[in-house]
N, C-alpha and C positions, 0 to 999 in steps of 0.2 A: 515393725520388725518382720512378721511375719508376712505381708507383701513383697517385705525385699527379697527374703528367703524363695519366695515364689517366683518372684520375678527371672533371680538368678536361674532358677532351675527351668524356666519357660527359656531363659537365652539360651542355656549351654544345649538343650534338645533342639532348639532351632541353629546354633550351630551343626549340633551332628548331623541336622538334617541337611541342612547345606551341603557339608564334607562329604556324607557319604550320598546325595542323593535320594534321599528316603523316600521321599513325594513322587518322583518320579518312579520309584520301582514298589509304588504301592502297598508301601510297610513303614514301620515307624518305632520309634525307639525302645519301648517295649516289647515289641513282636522282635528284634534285632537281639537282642538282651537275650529272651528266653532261648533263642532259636541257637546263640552262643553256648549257654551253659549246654542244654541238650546236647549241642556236639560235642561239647569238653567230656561230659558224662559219656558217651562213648567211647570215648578213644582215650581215656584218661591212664585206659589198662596199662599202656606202652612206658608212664615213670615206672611200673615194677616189674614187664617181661624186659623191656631193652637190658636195665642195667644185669638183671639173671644173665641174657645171652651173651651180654660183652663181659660178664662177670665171666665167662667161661674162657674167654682168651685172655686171662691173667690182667684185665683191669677193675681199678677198686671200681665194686659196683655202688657204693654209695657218693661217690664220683663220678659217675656215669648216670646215677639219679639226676643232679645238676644239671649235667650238660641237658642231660634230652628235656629235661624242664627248659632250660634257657634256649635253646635251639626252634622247644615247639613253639615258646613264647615268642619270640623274635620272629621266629619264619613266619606265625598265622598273624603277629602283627602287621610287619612287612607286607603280608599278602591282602591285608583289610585295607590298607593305608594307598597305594602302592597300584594295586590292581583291581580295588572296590568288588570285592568274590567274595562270597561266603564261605568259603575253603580254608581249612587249616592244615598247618604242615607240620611234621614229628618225624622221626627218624622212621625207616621203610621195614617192618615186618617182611621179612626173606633174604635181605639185603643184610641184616645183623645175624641171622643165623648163617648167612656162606661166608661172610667175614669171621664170624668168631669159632666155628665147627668145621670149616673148608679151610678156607686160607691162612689161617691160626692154629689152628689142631691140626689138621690134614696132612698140611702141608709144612706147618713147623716153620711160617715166616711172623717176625715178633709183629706185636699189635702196631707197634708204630709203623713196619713198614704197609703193615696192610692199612693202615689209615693213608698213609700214603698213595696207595692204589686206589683209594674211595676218594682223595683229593685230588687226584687227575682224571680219573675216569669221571666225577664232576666239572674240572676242570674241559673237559671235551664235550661235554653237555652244553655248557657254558657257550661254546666256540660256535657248535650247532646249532643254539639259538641265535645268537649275534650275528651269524651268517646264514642262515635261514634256511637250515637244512635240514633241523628237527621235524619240523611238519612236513617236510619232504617225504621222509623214511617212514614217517609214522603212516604215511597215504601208503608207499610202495611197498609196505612189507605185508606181507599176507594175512589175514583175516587168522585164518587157521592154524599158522605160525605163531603166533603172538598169545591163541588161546591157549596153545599147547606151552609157551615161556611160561604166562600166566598158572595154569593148571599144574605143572612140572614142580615149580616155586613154591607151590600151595602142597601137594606132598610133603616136596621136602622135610617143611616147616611141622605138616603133620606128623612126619617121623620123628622128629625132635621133640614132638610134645609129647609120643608115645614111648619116648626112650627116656626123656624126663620124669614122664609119671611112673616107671617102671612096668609098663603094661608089656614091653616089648624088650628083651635083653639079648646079648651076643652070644652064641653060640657057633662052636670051633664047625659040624656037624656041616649044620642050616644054616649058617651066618647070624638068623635071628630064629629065637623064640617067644613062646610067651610067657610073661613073668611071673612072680608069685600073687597070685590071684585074694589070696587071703593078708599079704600085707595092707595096715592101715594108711601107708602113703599110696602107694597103687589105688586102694580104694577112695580115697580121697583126691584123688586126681580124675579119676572116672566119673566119681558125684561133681566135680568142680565141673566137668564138659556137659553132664544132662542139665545142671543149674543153666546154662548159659544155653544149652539151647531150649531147653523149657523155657526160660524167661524171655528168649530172642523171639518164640513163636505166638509167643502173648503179647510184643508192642514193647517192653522194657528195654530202654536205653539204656540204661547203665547195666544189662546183663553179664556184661564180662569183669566190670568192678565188684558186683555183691557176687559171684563167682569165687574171685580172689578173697574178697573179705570173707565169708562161711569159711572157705575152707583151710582160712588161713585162721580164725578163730577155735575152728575145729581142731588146729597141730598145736595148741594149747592144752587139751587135754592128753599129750602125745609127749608132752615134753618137745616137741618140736621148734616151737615159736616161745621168745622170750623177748616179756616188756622191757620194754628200753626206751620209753617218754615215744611222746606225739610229736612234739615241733622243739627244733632248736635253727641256729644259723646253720647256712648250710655250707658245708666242709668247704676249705680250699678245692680250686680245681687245676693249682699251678702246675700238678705232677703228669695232668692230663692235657692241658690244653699247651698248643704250641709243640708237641712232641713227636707230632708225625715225622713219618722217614722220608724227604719229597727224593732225594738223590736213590737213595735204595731201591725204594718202588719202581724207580727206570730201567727193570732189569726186563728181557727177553721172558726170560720165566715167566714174568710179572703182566706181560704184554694182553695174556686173553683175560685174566683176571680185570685188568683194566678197565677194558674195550667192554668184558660183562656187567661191569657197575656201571656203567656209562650206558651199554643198550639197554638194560634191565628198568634202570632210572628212567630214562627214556618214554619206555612203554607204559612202567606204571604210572609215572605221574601225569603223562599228556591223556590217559585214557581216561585217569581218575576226574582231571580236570571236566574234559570234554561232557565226562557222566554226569558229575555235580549241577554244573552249571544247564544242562539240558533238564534236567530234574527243575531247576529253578525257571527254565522257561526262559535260559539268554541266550541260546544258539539260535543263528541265524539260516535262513533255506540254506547257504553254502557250509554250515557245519562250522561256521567260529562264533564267538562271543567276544564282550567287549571287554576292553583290556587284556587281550589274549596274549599277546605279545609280552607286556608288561608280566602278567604273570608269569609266562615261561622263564625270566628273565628273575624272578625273584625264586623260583622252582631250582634252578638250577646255582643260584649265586649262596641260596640255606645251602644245599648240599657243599660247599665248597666253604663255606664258614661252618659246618657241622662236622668236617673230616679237622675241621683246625683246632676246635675247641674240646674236640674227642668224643664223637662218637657217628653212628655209620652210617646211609646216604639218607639223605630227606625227602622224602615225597610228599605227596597232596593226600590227605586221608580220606578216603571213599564215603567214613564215618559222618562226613563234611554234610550228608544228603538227610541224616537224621533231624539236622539242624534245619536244611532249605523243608524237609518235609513240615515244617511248624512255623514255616514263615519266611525263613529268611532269605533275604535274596540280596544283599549287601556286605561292602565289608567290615562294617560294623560287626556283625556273625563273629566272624575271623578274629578283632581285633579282642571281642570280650573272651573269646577262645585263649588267645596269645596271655592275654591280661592273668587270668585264672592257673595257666599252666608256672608264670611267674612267680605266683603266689604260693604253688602248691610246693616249692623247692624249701620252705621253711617248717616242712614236714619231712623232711628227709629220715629222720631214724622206723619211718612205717618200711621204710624198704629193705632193712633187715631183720623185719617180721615175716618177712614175707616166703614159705618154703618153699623151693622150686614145684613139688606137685601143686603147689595153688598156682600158678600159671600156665599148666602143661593143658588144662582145657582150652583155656586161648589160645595155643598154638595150634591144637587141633580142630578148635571153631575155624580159624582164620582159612585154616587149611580145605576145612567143607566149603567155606565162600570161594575162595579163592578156584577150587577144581569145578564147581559148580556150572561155569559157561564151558564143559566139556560136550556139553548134549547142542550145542552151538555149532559143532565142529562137521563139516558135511562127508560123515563117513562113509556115503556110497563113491565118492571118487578118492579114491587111493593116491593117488598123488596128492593131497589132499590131508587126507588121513594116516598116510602114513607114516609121514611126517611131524603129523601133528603128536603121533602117539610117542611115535620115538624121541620124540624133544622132553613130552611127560613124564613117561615112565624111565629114561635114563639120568632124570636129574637124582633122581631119589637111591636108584641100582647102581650110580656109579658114585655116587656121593659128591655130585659135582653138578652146581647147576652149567658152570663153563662148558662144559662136556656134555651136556643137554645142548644149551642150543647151540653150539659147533656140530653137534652128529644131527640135528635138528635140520640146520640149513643147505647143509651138503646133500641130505638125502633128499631133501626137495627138488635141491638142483638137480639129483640122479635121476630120480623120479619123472618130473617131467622132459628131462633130454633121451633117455629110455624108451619113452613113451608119447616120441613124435611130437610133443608139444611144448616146445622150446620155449616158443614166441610168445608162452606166459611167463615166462621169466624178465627179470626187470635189473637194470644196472646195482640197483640196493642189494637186492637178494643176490646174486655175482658176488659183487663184491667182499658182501661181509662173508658169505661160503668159502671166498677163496680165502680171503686172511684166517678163517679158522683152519681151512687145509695149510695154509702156508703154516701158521703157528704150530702145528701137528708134527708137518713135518721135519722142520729146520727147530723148534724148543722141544717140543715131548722128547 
């Protein structure tokens, strides 16, 4: 009996070896396993900020728990299966806060129309890879343009976590202040950001989940947090999925919003990929790796089943590299990632344990990685730099990352035609400068 038992289990690991290649990329089902959970423990944060941040544009956030459970699961399945990467996919950090604080609040368009605008601006994504244009743009757009999208997006998100924890509040005066310092949520949103970076600087993966858990254990003595069981089935999602608005979202209005989920998505997830997979040692001297294709095409088909299902675009998680740092280099990684996030959806009632200050440190971690590649940026040429800054620092000042990188692309184009050097200018960068001038002028 216990031969058979062995036996089975010597086939099914020589299947996976098979499927995903094991032997060939010198790792094996155990190293593939651990190198999964490590990345789940990382990025795991995202079932309890997403549904807070779409909970802010009037969708049930324990509905929203679901989706982004069933979304990561599928997508990093998809993506193990599919394009054999060690890459998992979850809903995009930046991309859920200009959806549900910009386009939802700001602007006062209902969630379903702005899902709508995340299922065409995917759908455009889509159209760019199938036609081979994505890697195009991604070569012609400028180094220093993309850090400053990148950097700009990471504020933002930083403001939001400062305005969640209450460290920063509005004021008629100054626009902003700072808050009351001796509140016990303020304080406990401040200790939620040192946990996680203390714990980040000592090698702990799951620094952003025992983050959430301390300080969501800690709004128990607070009356803040109230038990309500571990695990039960997890909620209908009829009221959410399928609701998007595809007709609504085709308005003028709607036009830079669109074209923003779509460059935004773009950048983050071909960059994220590109990094991952370099970290694992698959890029080749030309800068691709195997299966690239394939994944772009799974990158961008999550995001267009994630606007359907309800909730906001999907990217490749950068988190992906914690997992390759321990081994992994297959999609196996990915698929035990997808598996886990599966599972974790029959835990649904922790996520209204959960008090917005326990997540507002992870917004403002995200927010240090993300501005981070700003010492990247070559700020002794001004054309250059100044561009890069004003894409930055306007996503956050105007409360729009649309309006970042619209004043972002134009002033580069100013920049260098001002300054006699045209001829570094590239049909990508034209273009998109003029469709934000055109959208400026003919929608604002």
């Amino acid at each position: 009996m216990n031969n058979d038992v062995s036996d089975d289990v010597k086939n099914d690991s020589n299947h996976l070896s098979r499927l995903f290649k094991l032997h060939q990329h010198g790792t094996d089902v155990r190293t593939e396993t651990i190198a999964g959970m490590t990345t789940f423990l990382t990025m795991v944060y995202i079932v309890f900020v997403n549904p807070q941040i779409l909970g802010a544009a009037q969708m049930d956030p324990k509905v929203v728990f679901v989706t982004t459970c069933l979304i990561a699961g599928i997508g990093s399945i998809a993506m193990g299966l599919v394009a054999n990467l060690p890459v998992a996919l979850a809903p995009a950090m930046g991309l859920n806060a200009f959806f549900a604080f910009v386009v939802v609040g700001a602007m006062g368009v209902s969630w379903q129309t702005g899902m709508g605008a995340i299922f065409w601006g995917a759908v455009g994504l889509f159209l760019l890879t199938l036609f081979r244009i994505r890697y195009w743009m991604i070569s012609n757009i400028p180094i220093n343009l993309r850090i400053g999208i990148t950097s700009g997006i990471g504020l933002f998100i930083a403001l939001m976590g400062l305005k969640n924890a209450g460290v920063i509040v509005a004021n008629k005066e100054t626009l902003v202040t700072i808050g009351n310092l001796s509140s016990h949520s303020v304080l406990l949103g401040i200790l939620g950001f040192f946990i996680i970076t203390v714990l980040s600087s000592r090698q702990f993966h799951a620094a952003v989940l025992i983050s959430i858990v301390v300080t969501s254990c800690c709004g128990l003595f607070f009356g803040d947090v109230h038990f309500s069981g571990i695990y039960s089935m997890p909620p209908s999602i009829s009221g959410v999925t399928g609701e998007v608005d595809l007709s609504g979202a085709l308005s003028l209005n709607l036009a830079g919003i669109i074209f923003s989920f779509m460059l935004i998505n773009l950048f983050d997830s071909s960059g994220t990929l590109i990094g991952v997979t370099d970290k694992a040692g698959l890029i080749d001297s030309e800068g691709k790796f195997p299966g690239m294709r394939r994944a772009l095409y799974v990158d961008s088909v999550s995001s267009v089943a994630g606007a359907f299902i309800g909730t906001s675009s999907v990217t490749a998680y950068i988190e992906s590299t914690s997992g390759v740092a321990v081994g992994g280099r297959t999609g196996l990684t990915a698929v035990v990632v997808g598996i886990l996030f599966l599972l974790v959806m029959f835990f649904s009632p922790l996520v209204g344990m959960v008090p917005t200050y326990a997540t507002a440190g992870a917004l403002i971690f995200v927010g240090v990685l993300m501005t981070s590649s700003l010492s990247r940026v070559n700020w002794d040429d001004f054309t250059e730099s100044v561009p890069a800054f004003i894409t930055t620092v306007m996503m956050p000042f105007s409360f729009s990352i649309t309006e970042g990188i619209a004043l972002g692309f134009m002033s580069y184009c100013i920049m260098k035609v001002f300054t006699g050097r045209w001829r570094e200018l590239n049909l990508c960068v034209i273009t998109v400068a003029v469709l934000f001038a055109l959208k400026i002028i003919l929608v604002d």
